[in-house]
C-alpha positions as CSV (number, residue, x, y, z in Angstrom):
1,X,128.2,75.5,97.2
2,X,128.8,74.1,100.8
3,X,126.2,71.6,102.4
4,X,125.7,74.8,104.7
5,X,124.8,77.0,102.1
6,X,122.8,74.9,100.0
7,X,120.4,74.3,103.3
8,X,120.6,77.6,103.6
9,X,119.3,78.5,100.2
10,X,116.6,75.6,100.3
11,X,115.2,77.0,103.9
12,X,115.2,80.7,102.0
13,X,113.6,79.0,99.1
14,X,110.7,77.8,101.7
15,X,110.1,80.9,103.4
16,X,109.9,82.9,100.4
17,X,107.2,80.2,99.0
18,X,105.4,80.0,102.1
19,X,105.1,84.0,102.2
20,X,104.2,84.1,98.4
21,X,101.1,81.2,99.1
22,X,100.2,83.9,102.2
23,X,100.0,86.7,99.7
24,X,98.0,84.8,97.5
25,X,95.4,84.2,99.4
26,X,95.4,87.1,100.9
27,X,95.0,88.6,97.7
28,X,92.8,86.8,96.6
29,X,90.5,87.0,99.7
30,X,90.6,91.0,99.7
31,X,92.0,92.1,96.4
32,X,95.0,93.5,95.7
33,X,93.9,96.8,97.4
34,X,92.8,95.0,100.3
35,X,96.0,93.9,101.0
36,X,98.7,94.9,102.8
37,X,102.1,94.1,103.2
38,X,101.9,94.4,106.9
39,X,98.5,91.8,106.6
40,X,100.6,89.4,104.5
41,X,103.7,89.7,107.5
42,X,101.6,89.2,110.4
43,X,99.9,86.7,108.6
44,X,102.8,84.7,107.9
45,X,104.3,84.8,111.2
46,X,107.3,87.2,110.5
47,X,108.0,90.7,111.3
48,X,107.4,93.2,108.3
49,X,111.5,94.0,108.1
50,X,112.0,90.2,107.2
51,X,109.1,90.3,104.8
52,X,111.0,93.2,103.3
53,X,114.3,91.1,103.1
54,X,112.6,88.3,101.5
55,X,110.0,90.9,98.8
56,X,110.3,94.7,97.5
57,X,106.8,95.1,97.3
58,X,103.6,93.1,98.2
59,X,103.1,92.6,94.8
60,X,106.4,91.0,94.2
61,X,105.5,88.4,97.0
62,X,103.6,86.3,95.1
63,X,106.5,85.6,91.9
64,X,107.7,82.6,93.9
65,X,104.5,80.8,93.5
66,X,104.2,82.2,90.1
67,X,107.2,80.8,89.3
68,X,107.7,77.3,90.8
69,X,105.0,75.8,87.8
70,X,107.2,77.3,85.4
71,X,110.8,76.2,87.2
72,X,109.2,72.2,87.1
73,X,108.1,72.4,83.6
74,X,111.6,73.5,82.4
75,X,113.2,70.8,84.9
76,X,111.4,68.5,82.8
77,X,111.6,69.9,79.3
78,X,115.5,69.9,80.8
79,X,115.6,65.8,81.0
80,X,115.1,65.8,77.2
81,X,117.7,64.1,75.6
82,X,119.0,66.1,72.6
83,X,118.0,65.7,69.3
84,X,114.7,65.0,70.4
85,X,112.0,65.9,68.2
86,X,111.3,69.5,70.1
87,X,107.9,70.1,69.8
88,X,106.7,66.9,71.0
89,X,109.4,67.4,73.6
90,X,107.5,70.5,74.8
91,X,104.0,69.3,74.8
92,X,105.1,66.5,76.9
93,X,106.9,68.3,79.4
94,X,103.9,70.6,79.7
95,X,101.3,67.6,79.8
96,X,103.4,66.4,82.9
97,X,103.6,69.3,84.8
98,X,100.3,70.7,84.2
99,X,98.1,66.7,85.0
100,X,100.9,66.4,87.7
101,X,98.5,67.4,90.3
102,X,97.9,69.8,92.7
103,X,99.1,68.4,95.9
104,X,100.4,71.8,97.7
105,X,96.8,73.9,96.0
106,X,99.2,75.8,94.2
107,X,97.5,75.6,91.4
108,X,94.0,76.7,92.9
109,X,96.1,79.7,94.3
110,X,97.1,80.8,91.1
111,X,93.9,81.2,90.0
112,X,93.3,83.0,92.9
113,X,95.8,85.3,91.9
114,X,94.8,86.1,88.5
115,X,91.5,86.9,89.1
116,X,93.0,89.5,91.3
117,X,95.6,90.8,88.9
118,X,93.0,91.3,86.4
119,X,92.1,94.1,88.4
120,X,95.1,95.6,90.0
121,X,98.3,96.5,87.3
122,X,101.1,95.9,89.5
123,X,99.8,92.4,90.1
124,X,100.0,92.2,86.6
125,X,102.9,93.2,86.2
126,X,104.4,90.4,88.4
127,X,102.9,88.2,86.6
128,X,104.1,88.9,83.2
129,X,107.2,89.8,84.1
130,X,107.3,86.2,85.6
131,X,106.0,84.7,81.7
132,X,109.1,86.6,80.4
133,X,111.6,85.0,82.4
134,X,110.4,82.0,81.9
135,X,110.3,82.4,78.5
136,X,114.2,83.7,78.3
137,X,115.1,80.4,80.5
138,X,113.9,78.7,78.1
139,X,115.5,79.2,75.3
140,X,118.9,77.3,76.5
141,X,117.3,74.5,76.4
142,X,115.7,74.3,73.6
143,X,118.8,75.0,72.0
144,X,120.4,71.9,73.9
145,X,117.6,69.6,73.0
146,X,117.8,70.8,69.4
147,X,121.3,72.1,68.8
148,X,121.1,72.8,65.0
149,X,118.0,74.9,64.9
150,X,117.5,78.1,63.8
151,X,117.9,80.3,66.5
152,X,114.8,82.2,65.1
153,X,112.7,79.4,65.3
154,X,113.9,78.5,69.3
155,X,112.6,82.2,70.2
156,X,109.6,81.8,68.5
157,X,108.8,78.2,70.3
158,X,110.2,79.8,73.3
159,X,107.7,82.7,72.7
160,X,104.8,79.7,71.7
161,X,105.3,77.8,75.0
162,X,105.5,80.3,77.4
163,X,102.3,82.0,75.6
164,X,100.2,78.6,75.2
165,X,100.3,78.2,79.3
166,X,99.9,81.8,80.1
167,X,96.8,82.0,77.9
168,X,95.4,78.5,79.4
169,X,95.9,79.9,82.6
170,X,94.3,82.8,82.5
171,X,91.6,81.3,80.5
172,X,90.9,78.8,83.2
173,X,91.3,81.3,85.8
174,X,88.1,83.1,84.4
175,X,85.9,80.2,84.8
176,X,84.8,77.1,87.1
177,X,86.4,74.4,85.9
178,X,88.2,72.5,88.4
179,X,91.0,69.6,86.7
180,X,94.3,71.4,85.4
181,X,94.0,72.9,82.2
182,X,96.2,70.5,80.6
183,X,94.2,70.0,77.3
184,X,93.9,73.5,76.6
185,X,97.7,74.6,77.2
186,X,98.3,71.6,74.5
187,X,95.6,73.2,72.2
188,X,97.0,76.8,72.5
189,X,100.5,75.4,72.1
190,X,99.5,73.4,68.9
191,X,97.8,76.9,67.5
192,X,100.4,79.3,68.3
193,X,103.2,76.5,66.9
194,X,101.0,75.5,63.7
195,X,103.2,77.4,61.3
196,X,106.3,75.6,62.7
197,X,108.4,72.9,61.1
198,X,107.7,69.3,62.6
199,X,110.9,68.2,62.7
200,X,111.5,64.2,63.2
């Protein structure tokens, strides 16, 4: 890709993260049925045909925020060298990106955001469907970091993972705690894992 079109990309990476945090407020200052796509455009300082270039549905507006926790945690699960132990591997990676901070209030926006899918399916919907990608990206590497494991057992820590941060997260999101929900991800991810192998 040319310097060009990499800038590109990166400025159409912004905008689509700036209209998603927009969304997500928006949501989660009215509801999901409060909201409309025209709101989230004019609030965001574009016209509604480019908000429709950049998202299908108001709904769908939000997965970029949804997804950039997930797209750091793999970057960092990523950096493991391979033959790693790989549970270890993914608890650390998920201790770092979850106690990384909260710099940008993204995380306070998800939060946000759940509380108002929990009451409007297609919100929902985004949201899982954003847990099951995740979960598919990141099954390459866990099969770099551990290259002779049963492919079985990759899915299932795949599966374990993805599951153990979704459930912290929406169990944070229901109450009033304020510091990340690192300790519990770890917990659920211990559970969910405990019939695993611990392989040195």
């Amino acid at each position: 890709m040319s310097e060009t079109g990499s800038l590109t990309e990166r400025r159409r990476a912004a905008t689509r993260l700036e209209i998603a945090r927009t969304a997500a407020r928006l949501f989660t200052e009215h509801g999901a049925s409060g909201t409309t796509a025209e709101a989230i455009a004019a609030a965001a300082g574009i016209g509604l045909r480019t908000f429709y270039r950049y998202s299908r549905t108001k709904e769908d507006a939000v997965a970029p925020l949804l997804t950039v926790g997930g797209d750091a945690w793999r970057a960092r699960l990523a950096a493991t060298e391979p033959g790693a132990p790989l549970l270890p591997a993914v608890e650390r990676a998920i201790r770092a990106s979850l106690g990384a901070g909260d710099e940008d209030g993204d995380l306070a926006s998800v939060r946000g955001l759940l509380r108002a899918a929990g009451e409007d399916p297609d919100l929902a919907a985004v949201w899982y469907r954003v847990n099951r990608d995740s979960e598919a990206g990141l099954l390459p590497i866990l099969a770099r970091i551990a290259p002779g494991a049963d492919p079985l057992e990759l899915r299932l820590v795949a599966a374990a993972a993805t599951d153990a941060i979704r459930v912290a997260l929406e169990s944070w999101a229901e109450g009033e705690e304020h510091a990340a929900p690192v300790e519990l991800a770890v917990r659920c991810l211990r559970a969910l894992t405990a019939g695993l192998p611990r392989r040195p």
